[in-house]
N, C-alpha and C positions, 0 to 999 in steps of 0.2 A: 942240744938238738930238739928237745922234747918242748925245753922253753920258748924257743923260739916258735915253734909250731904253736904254740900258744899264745904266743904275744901276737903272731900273722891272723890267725882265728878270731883275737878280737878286735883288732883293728877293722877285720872283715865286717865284724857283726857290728861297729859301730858306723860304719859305711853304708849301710841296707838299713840302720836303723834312722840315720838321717836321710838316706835315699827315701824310704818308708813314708816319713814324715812331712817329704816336700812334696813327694805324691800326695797324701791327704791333705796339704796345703791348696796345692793346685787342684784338686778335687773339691774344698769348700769355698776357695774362692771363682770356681766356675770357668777358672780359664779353660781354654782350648788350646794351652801349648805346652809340651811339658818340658819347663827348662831346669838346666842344673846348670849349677855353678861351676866355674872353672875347679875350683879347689877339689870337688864333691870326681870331676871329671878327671882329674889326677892321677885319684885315688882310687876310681873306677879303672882306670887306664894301670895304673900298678899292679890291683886284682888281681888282672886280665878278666875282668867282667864285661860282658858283652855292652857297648858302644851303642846307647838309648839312641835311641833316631833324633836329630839334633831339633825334629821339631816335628808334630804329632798337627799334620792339618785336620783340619775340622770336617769331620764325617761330614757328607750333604746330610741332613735332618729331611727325615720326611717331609713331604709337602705339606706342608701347614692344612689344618681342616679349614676349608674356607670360611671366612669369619660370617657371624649370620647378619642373614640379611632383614636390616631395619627399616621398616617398612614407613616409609614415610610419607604424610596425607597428601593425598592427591590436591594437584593444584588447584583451586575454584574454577571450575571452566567459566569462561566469561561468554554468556551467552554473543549470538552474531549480532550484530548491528543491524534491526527492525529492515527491512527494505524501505528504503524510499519511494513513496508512490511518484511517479512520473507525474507533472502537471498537466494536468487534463488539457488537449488540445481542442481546440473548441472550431468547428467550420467558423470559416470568416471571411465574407463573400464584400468585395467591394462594393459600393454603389452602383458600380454602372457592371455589374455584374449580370447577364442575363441565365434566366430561370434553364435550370440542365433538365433533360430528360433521361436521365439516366440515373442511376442507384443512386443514393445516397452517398456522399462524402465517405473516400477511404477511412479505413486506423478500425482502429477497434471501436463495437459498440461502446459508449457509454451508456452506464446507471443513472437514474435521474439525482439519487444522490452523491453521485461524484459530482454532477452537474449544479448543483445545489452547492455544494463545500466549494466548488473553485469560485461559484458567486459571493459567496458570502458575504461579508457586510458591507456590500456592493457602493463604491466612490466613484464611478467611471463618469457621472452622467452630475450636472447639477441637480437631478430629481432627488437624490440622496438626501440635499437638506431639509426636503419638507415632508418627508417620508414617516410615519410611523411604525410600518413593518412592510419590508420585501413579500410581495404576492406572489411567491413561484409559481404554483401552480398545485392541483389536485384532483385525485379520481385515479383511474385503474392504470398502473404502468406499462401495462401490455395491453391497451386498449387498441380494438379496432380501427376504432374512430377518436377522433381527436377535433376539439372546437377550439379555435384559436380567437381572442379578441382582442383589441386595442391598450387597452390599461386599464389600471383598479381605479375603483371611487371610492366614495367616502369608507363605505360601509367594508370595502373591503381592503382599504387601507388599516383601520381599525382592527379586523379580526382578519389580517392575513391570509383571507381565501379568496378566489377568483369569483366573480356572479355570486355575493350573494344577497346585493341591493335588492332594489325594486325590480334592475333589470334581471337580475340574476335569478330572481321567479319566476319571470316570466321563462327567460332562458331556461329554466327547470321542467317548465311547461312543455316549451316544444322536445326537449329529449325527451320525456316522460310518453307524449303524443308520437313521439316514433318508435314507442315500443321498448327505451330504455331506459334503464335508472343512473342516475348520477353517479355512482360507484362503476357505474358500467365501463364508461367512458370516461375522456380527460379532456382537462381544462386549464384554459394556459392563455397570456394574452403576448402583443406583443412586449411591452415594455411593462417592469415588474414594481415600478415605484408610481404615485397616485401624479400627476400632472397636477400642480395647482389649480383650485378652480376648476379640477375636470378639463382644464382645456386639451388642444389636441398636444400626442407629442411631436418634439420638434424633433430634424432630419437627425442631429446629432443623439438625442436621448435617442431614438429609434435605432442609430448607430450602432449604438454602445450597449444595447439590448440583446439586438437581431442573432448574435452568436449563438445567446444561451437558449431561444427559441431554436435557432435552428438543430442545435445541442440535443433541445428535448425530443424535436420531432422524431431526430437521429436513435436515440432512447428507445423511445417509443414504436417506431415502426408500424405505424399505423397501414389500414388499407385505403382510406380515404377521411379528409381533412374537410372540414368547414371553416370557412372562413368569415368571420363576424364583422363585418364593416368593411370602409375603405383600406381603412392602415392596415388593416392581417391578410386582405386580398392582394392590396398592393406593394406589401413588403413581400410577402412570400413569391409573387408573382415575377417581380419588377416590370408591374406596368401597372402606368399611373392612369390608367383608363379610369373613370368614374362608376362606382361600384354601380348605380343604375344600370350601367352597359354589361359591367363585370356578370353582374347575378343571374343566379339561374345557368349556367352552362359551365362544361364539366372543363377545367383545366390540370395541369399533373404540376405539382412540384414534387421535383425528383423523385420520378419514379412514383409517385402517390398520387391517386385519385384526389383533385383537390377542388367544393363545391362553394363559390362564393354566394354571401347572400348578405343581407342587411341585419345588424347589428341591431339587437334587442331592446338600446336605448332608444334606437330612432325608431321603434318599431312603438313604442311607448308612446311616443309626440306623434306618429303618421301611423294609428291602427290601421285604415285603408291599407296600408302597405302589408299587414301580415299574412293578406292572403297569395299574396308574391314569394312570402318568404318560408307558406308551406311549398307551395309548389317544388321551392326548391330541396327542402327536406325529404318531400313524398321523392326525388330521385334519388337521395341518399337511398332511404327506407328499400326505392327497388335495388339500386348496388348492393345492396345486402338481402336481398330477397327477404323482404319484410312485407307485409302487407298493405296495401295503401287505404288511407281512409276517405272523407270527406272532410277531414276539420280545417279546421282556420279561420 
């Protein structure tokens, strides 16, 4: 009896000692289930040792710490796409367009240098081929007064500025006698490339001009406009009256005091005539309540 109780003893203890062992098994190989073998469960089962749970589910594991966060470089922002300026819309008055009394052409003002850039290196007109530089124009942006004349010559095809021949001394003359400096005021003709030979321009150059004139005047906003000859009276006007008739008496384009008179070159060839051509200045000089003199 005693033997027997001995020999059940160690069978026990060889039972729990492979039991033992397949626990630290399953414990170094990491599983999460804890199996036993049939043989192992036999012999558990003959014991009368308690019936291991036939499978040991996997505890939920804490919520993982959330993994860190890799901060990774910012995209290159790509700056926006520059705006596109709008193409300058330019007044563009037909031929037989007659003279408005009324404000200047809707839209926004234009800059004379926006006016300028949509000219640029100006093909509209055959004047282009014999041109050596575009005369836009020059003197004060926001001037009062504004003189408009026909086309460059020699002198000012050469050095790209309006009047500054022979006539454009002269011309410097009579602002200066009305009280102004060339800075003061602006100067602008109608058509911006030299006419061969000085001749006059023809309806199409004048055409293909007349925008960016009326462009500046738009610019400009002046309070009253002289007009230098036939062509800058009678383009701004639309009327082909003979500046003889035109001069001296006050007409409006758009909106703007406008005083025709004769053109400095011809005033050069007919001195007689320049004492016509203060007359008409001395009533600029009173629209601006200037003082009047005796010259001419």
């Amino acid at each position: 009896m005693v033997s027997e109780a001995l020999e059940t003893s160690q069978v026990l203890s060889e039972v729990l000692e492979d039991l033992r062992r397949h626990l630290l098994w399953q414990e170094e190989d990491g599983g999460r289930f804890l199996q036993m073998d049939a043989r192992l469960a036999a012999e558990a089962r003959a014991m009368r040792l308690p019936r291991p749970p036939a499978a040991v589910r996997p505890v939920p594991s804490a919520p993982a710490s959330p993994a860190p966060v890799v901060e990774r470089p910012a995209p290159a922002r790509v700056p926006p796409p520059a705006p596109v300026a709008a193409p300058l819309v330019l007044p563009n008055v037909s031929a037989q367009a007659r003279p408005s009394t009324g404000p200047l052409p809707g839209g926004e003002r234009p800059t004379l240098d926006e006016i300028r850039r949509e000219l640029g290196d100006c093909r509209r007109c055959k004047l282009c081929t014999g041109r050596k530089n575009i005369v836009f124009g020059s003197g004060n942006p926001r001037a009062e007064l504004v003189f408009v004349g026909e086309g460059p010559g020699e002198s000012e095809d050469l050095q790209g500025v309006p009047f500054v021949g022979a006539a454009g001394q002269l011309l410097t003359k009579m602002i200066e006698a009305m009280g102004y400096r060339r800075d003061d005021i602006y100067i602008c003709n109608v058509v911006k490339c030299r006419p061969p030979s000085n001749r006059n321009p023809e309806p199409d150059e004048v055409s293909a001009c007349e925008p960016f004139l009326r462009a500046q005047l738009k610019a400009i906003q002046p309070k009253a406009i002289v007009a230098l000859g036939k062509f800058a009276a009678q383009t701004l006007l639309r009327d082909s009256t003979p500046i003889t008739r035109l001069r001296g008496t006050w007409r409006e384009y758009e909106g703007i005091q406008l005083m025709p008179t004769f053109h400095p070159a011809y005033l050069l060839r007919q001195p007689a005539e320049k004492r016509k051509a203060w007359e008409d200045l001395q009533q600029v000089m009173k629209f601006f309540g200037k003082p009047t003199g005796q010259r001419g």
